[in-house]
GUPA-863862 format. One record per residue (C-alpha): x negated, z, y. Coordinates in Angstrom, 2 decimals. Layout:
<voses>
X/Z/Y
...
</voses>
This chain:
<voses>
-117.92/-19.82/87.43
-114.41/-19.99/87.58
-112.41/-22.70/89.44
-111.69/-21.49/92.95
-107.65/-22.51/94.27
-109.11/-25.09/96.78
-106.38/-25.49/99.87
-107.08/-28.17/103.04
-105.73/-29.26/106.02
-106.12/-32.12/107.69
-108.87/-32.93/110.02
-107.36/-32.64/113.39
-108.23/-35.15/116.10
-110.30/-34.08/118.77
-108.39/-36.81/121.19
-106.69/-33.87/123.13
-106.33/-30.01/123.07
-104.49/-28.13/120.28
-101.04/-27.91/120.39
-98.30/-26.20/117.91
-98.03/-29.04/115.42
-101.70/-28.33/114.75
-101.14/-24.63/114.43
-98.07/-25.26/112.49
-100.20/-26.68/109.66
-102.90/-24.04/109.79
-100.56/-21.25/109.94
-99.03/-22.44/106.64
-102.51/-22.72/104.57
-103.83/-19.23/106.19
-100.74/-17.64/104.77
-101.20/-19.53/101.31
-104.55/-18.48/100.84
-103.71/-15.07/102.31
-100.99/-15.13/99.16
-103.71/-16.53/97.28
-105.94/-13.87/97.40
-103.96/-10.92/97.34
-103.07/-11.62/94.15
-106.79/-11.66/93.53
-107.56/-15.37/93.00
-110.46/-16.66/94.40
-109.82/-18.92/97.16
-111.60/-22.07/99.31
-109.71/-22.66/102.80
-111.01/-25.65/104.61
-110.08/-26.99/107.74
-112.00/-29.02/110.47
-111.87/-31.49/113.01
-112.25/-35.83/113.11
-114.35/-36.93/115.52
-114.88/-40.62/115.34
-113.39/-43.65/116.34
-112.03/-46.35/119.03
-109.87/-43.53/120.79
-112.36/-40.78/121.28
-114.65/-43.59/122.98
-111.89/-44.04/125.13
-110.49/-40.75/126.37
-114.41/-39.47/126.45
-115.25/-42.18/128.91
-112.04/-41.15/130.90
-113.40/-37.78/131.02
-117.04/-38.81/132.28
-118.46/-37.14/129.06
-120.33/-38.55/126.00
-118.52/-38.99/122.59
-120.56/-36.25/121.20
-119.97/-33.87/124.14
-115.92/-34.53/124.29
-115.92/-33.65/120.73
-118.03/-30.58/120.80
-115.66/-29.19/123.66
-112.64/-30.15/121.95
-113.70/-28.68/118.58
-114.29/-25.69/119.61
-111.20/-25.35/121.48
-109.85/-25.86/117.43
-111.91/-23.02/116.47
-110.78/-20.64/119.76
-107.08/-21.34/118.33
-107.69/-20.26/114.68
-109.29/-17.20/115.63
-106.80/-16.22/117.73
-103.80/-16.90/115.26
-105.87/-15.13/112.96
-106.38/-17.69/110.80
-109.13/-16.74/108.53
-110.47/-19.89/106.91
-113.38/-20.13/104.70
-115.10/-23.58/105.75
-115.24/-25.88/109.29
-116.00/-29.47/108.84
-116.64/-31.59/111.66
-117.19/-35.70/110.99
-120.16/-35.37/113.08
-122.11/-33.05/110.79
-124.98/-34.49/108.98
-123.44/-33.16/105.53
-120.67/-34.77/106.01
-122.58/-38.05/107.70
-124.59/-38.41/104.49
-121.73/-38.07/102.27
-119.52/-40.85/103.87
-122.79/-43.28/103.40
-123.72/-42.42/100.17
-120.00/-43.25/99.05
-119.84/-46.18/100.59
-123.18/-47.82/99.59
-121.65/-46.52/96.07
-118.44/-48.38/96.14
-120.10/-51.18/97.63
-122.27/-51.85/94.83
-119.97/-51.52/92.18
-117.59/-54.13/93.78
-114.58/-51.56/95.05
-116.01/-52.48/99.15
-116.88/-56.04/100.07
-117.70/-58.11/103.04
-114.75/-60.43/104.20
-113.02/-61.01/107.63
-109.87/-59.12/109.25
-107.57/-60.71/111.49
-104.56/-58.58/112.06
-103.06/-56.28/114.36
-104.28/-52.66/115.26
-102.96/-49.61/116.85
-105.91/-47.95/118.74
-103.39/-44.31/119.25
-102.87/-44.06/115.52
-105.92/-45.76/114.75
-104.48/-47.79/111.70
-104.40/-51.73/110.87
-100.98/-53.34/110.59
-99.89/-56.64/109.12
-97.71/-59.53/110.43
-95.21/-58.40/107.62
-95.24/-54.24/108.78
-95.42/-55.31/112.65
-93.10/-58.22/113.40
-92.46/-59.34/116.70
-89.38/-57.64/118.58
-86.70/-59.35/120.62
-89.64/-59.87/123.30
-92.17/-61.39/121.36
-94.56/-57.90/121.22
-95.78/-56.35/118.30
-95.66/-52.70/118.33
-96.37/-49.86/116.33
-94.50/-49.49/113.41
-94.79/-45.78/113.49
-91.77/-44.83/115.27
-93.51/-41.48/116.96
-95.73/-44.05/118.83
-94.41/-48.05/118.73
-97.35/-48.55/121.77
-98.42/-52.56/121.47
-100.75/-53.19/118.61
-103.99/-55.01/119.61
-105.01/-58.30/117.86
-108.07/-57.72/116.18
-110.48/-60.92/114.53
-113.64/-59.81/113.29
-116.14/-59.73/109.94
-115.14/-56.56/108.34
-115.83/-54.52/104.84
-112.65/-54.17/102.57
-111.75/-51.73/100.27
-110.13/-53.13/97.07
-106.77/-51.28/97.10
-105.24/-53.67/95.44
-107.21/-53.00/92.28
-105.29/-49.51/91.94
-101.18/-49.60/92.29
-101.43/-49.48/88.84
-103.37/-46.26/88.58
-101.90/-45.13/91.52
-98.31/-45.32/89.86
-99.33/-44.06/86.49
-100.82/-40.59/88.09
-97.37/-40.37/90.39
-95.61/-40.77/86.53
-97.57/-38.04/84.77
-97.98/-35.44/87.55
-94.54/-35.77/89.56
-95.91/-32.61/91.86
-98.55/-34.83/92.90
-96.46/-36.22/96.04
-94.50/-32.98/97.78
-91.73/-32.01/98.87
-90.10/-34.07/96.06
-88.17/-35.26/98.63
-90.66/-37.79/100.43
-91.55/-39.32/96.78
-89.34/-42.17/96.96
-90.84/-43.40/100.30
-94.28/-43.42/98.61
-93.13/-45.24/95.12
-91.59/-47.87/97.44
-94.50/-48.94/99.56
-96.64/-48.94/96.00
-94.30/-50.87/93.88
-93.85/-53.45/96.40
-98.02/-54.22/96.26
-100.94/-52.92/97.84
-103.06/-55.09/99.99
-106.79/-54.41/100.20
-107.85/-52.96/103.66
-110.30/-52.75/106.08
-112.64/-50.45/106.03
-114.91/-51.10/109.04
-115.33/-51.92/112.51
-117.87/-54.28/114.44
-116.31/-53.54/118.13
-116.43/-49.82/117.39
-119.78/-47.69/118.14
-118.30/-44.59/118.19
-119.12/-43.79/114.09
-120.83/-43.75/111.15
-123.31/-47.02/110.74
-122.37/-48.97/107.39
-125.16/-48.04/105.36
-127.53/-51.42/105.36
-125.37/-53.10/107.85
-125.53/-51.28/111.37
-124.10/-53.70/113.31
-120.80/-51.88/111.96
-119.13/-48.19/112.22
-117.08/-47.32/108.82
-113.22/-46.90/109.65
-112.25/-43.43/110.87
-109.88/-42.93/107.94
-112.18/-43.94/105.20
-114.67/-41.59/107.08
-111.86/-38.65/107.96
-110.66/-38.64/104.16
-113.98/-38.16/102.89
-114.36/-34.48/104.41
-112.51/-32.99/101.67
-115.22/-33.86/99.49
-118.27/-33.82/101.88
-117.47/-30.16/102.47
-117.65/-29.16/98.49
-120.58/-30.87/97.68
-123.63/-29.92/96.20
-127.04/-31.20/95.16
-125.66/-32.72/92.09
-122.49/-33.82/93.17
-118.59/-32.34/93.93
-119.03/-28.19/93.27
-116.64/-27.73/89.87
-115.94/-24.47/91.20
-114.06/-26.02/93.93
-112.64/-29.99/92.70
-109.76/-30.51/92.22
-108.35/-29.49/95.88
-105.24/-27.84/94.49
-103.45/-28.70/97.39
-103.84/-30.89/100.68
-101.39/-29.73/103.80
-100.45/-32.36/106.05
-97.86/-34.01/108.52
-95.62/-36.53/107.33
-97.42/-39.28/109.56
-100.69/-39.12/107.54
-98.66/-38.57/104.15
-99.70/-42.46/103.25
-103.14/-42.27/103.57
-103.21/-39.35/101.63
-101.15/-40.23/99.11
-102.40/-43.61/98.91
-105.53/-44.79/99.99
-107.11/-41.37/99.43
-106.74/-41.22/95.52
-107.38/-44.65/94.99
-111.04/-44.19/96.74
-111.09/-41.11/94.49
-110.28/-43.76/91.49
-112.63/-46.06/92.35
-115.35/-43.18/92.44
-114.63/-41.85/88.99
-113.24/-38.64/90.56
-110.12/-36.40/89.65
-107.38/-37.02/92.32
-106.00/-33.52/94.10
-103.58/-32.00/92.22
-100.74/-32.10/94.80
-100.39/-33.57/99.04
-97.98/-31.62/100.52
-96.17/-32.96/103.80
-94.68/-31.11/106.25
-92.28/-32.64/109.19
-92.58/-32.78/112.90
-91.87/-29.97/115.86
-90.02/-31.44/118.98
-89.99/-29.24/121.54
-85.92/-28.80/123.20
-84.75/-31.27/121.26
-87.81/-33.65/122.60
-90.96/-35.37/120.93
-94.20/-34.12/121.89
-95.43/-36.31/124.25
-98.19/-36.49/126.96
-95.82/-38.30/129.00
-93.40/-36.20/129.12
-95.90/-32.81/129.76
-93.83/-30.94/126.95
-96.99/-30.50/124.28
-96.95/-26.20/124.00
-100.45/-24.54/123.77
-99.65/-21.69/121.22
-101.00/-19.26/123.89
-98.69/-20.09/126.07
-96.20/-18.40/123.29
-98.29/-15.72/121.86
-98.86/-14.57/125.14
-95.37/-13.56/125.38
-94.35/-12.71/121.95
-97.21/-11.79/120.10
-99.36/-13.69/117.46
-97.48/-12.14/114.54
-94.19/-13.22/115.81
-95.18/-16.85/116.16
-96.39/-17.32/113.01
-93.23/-15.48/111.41
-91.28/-18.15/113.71
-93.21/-21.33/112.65
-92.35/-20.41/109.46
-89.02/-18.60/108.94
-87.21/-21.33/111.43
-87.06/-24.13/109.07
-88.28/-25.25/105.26
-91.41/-26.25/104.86
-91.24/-30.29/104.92
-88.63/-30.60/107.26
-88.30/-31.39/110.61
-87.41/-28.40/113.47
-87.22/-27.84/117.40
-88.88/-25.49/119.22
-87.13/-23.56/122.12
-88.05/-20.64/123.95
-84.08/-19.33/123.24
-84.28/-20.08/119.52
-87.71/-17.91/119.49
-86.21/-14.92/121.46
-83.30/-14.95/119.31
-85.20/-14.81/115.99
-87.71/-12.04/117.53
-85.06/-9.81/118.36
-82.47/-10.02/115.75
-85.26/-10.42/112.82
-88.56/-8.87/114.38
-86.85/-5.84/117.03
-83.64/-5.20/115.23
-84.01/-5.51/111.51
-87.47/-4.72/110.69
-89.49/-3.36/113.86
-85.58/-0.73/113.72
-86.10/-0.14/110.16
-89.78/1.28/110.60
-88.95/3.33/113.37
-86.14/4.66/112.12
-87.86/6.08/108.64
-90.87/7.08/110.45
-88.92/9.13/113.06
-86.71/10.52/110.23
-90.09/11.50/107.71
-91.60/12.91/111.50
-87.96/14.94/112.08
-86.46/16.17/108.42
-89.56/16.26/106.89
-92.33/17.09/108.74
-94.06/14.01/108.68
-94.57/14.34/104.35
-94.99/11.22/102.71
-94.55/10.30/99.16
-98.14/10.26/96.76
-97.82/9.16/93.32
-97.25/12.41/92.12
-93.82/12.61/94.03
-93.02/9.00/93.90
-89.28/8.34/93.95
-87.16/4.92/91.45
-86.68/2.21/93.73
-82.85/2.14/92.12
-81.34/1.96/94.84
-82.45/-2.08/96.00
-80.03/-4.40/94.26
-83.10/-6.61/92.68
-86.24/-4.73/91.19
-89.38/-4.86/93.47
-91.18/-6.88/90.35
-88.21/-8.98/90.42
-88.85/-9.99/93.80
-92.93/-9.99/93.67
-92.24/-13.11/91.11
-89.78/-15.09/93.06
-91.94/-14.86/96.02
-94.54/-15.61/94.08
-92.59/-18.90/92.89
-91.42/-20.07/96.69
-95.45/-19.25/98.67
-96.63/-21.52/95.46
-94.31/-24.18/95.72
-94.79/-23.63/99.87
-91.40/-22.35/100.36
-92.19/-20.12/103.38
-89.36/-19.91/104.89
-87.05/-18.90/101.85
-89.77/-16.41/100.90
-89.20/-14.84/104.42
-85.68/-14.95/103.42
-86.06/-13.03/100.69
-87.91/-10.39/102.06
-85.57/-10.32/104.88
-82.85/-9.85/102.18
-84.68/-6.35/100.91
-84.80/-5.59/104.87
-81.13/-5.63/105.47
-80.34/-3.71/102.55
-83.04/-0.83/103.50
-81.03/-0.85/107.02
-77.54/-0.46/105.22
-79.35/2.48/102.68
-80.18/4.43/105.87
-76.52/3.37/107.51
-74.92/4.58/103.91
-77.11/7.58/103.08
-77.20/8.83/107.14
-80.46/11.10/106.49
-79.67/12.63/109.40
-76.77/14.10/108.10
-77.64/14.86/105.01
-80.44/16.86/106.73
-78.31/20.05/107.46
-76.76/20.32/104.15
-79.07/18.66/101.17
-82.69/19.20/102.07
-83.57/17.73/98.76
-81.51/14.45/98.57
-83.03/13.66/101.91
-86.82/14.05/101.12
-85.69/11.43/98.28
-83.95/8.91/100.36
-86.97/8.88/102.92
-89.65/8.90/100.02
-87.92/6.07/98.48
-87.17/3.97/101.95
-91.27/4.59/102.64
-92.11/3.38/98.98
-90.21/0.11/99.83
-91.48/-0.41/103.33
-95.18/-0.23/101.77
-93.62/-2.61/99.88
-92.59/-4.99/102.26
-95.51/-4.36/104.34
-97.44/-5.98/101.73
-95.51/-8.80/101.17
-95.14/-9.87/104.98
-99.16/-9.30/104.76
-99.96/-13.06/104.73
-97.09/-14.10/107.19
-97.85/-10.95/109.62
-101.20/-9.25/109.03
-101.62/-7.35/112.21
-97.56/-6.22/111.53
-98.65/-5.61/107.77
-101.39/-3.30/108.79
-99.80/-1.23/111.31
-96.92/-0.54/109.42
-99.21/0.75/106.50
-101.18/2.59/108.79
-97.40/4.16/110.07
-96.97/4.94/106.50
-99.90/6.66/105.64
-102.14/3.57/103.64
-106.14/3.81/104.30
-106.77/0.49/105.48
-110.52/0.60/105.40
-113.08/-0.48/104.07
-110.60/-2.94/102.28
-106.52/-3.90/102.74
-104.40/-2.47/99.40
-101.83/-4.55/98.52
-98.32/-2.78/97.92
-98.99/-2.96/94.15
-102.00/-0.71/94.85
-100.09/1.65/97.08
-97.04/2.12/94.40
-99.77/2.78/91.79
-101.18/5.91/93.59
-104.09/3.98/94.93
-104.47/5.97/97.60
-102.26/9.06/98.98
-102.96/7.86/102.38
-103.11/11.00/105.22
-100.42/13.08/103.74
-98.39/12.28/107.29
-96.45/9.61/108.98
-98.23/7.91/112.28
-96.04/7.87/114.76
-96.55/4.43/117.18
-94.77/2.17/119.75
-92.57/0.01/118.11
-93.55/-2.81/116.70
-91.52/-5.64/118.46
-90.27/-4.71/121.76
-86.99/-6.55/122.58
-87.58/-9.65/124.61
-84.87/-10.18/127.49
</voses>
């Protein structure tokens, strides 16, 4: 069987409700392995949800439910959220499934007896929010003699924490760790956040903990009950607890060709999670991806301050398709953005009303008007001459920016093609061409529909609902199965023979 493109997210906390840094993430693999397979590769989506640890005790307790029960309702509420963004993935994974449960053990009993885990004592500081040790060195004391977070989206007070605890031998791998950064240098993405990794590598890698004794919220240490395995050597773990068979890791599926996450995980996953891999005799993931952080008006997202958005609280008002074309058209992939309510209304009505929702009306009132609602088949099929850059031209450099997880220039591009179909119609006016030159105008609105089943199937993975009515505007069978745009230009199917006429696509927003 050949090897499926294997795509994760992260395991999202269950400590509080979705918000739109979590759909931010899962947007961007659904539309990768949307890309993925329409151009008919075989493709593995997993996502889940991380359920252990000190935290969920905590805020499970504060909401007079069991750990179990918390995460179950939380969970789910993941789950509600994908469906509804239309996120189509192939695989769930929760920490509290027995598949995964069996995994975690089995891996640690096996680094245990080769000498990679061993029993020592910790005495340190630890963040129960982020749920990560610190040492004196990474958490000095400040002006007031505390010792807070290091990670500057949290800095709460670190806990001190004394107690027997299992190890992981980290230390044994900066050298392996720095040769695979060497010889695959799109290992650590976006290029950018390389440097920050090297760093914290070449400067030395201390072993770390890799249990808890004051923690019952988790998975027992195989042999050794009286502790719970830490909830990032547990978490990490999914991403091969979830392609495992029988006999071991599915080769149809390992290597993960990519793992999506935020920038705040990016050192455990660049880190700690290929040296386990290492120390298990297992290929590392071919490339970790991180992406930055929303605020919301210029804010962090913060309990405290009541500002964390539900996505339905903005798909309610602009539509599903219009929030994931935001998330992803308002800033590169990697960086940092802001979410307003103005910057949204401003990219939905210049980008989503004006340029593209116009341009569809437009041509399919025009086809409806001049000619009789006739659309082009293959045999009538009109040269695309008239777009500066040749439709194959542009399949391959979108191809190049989804694969490198340049969303938002790939929008750009396509949004390129859009504003040059609008100045064709402006240029060409159809409808005045109409009275005198029957012929030239059945060409112009053949080739403007050729090139709007065009872009219809490249905004497929951004906007599939969008996609699909606007092929279904322009005469494309949808049913039993999507055609891509290549299919369409190839005579695939001639459609109805007439253009739909519908409401527009993206009402202005005041």
């Amino acid at each position: 069987m050949s090897k499926k493109y294997y795509l994760t997210t992260p395991l999202y906390y269950v400590n509080a409700a979705p918000h739109i840094g979590h759909a931010y993430t899962t947007v961007a693999a659904d539309v990768l392995a949307r890309f993925m397979r329409q151009r008919g590769k075989a493709v593995h989506f997993l996502t889940g949800t991380d359920e252990h640890g000190a935290k969920i005790e905590k805020v499970a307790q504060e909401a007079g439910a069991s750990p179990q029960a918390y995460a179950d309702e939380i969970s789910a509420q993941f789950r509600e959220l994908w469906s509804h963004l239309d996120v189509h993935y192939d695989d769930f994974i929760r920490t509290t499934e027995e598949r995964h449960i069996d995994v975690v053990q089995r891996v640690f009993k096996a680094l245990f007896d080769k000498g990679d885990i061993y029993k020592g004592s910790y005495e340190g500081f630890y963040c129960v929010s982020d749920e990560t040790y610190w040492t004196k060195t990474e958490a000095p004391e400040d002006a007031k003699g505390r010792r807070l977070c290091p990670n500057p989206e949290c800095r709460r007070p670190l806990e001190t924490v004394q107690e027997d605890s299992y190890f992981f031998r980290l230390s044994r791998y900066q050298g392996k760790l720095l040769a695979l950064y060497r010889d695959n240098p799109g290992f650590l993405m976006p290029s950018s956040r390389a440097p920050e990794i090297l760093r914290f590598v070449e400067a030395g890698l201390q072993d770390i903990s890799v249990s808890r004794t004051k923690v019952k919220w988790g998975i027992p240490v195989p042999g050794d009950e009286g502790h719970t395995i830490y909830v990032w050597f547990d978490a990490l773990l999914n991403y091969v607890s979830a392609v495992s068979g029988d006999s071991g890791l599915l080769p149809e599926l390992w290597p993960a060709d990519v793992h999506i996450v935020g920038k705040e995980i990016y050192r455990f996953h660049a880190v700690i999670w290929p040296a386990m891999l290492m120390a298990l005799g297992v290929q590392a993931p071919r490339r970790v991806f991180a992406h930055g952080w929303w605020t919301i008006e210029g804010e962090k997202m913060s309990k405290s301050r009541g500002n964390f958005i539900h996505p339905s609280q903005i798909t309610k008002e602009f539509g599903i398709d219009a929030f994931r074309y935001f998330l992803l058209r308002e800033m590169p992939f990697g960086n940092d953005g802001d979410f307003s309510r103005e910057s949204m209304r401003k990219r939905y009505n210049a980008e989503l009303a004006n340029d593209l929702g116009n341009l569809v009306n437009r041509t399919v009132d025009m086809v409806d008007r001049f000619l009789g609602g006739e659309l082009p088949t293959k045999e009538n099929s009109v040269p695309l001459s008239f777009l500066k850059t040749d439709p194959n031209q542009i399949d391959e450099v979108l191809a190049n920016s989804i694969e490198a997880l340049g969303f938002s220039s790939a929008l750009a591009t396509i949004w390129s093609v859009i504003g040059e179909l609008n100045a064709y119609i402006n240029a060409e006016a159809p409808w005045k061409i109409a009275k005198t030159d029957p012929e030239r105008t059945r060409q112009v609105l053949f080739g403007l529909v050729q090139a709007l089943r065009r872009v219809a199937g490249w905004i497929e993975p951004f906007m599939p609902q969008t996609a699909a009515k606007i092929q279904s505007q322009l005469g494309v069978r949808r049913f039993p199965a999507p055609l891509s745009a290549e299919e369409v230009l190839a005579g695939a199917s001639t459609g109805t023979g007439k253009i739909q006429k519908a409401p527009p696509l993206f009402p202005r927003k005041p």
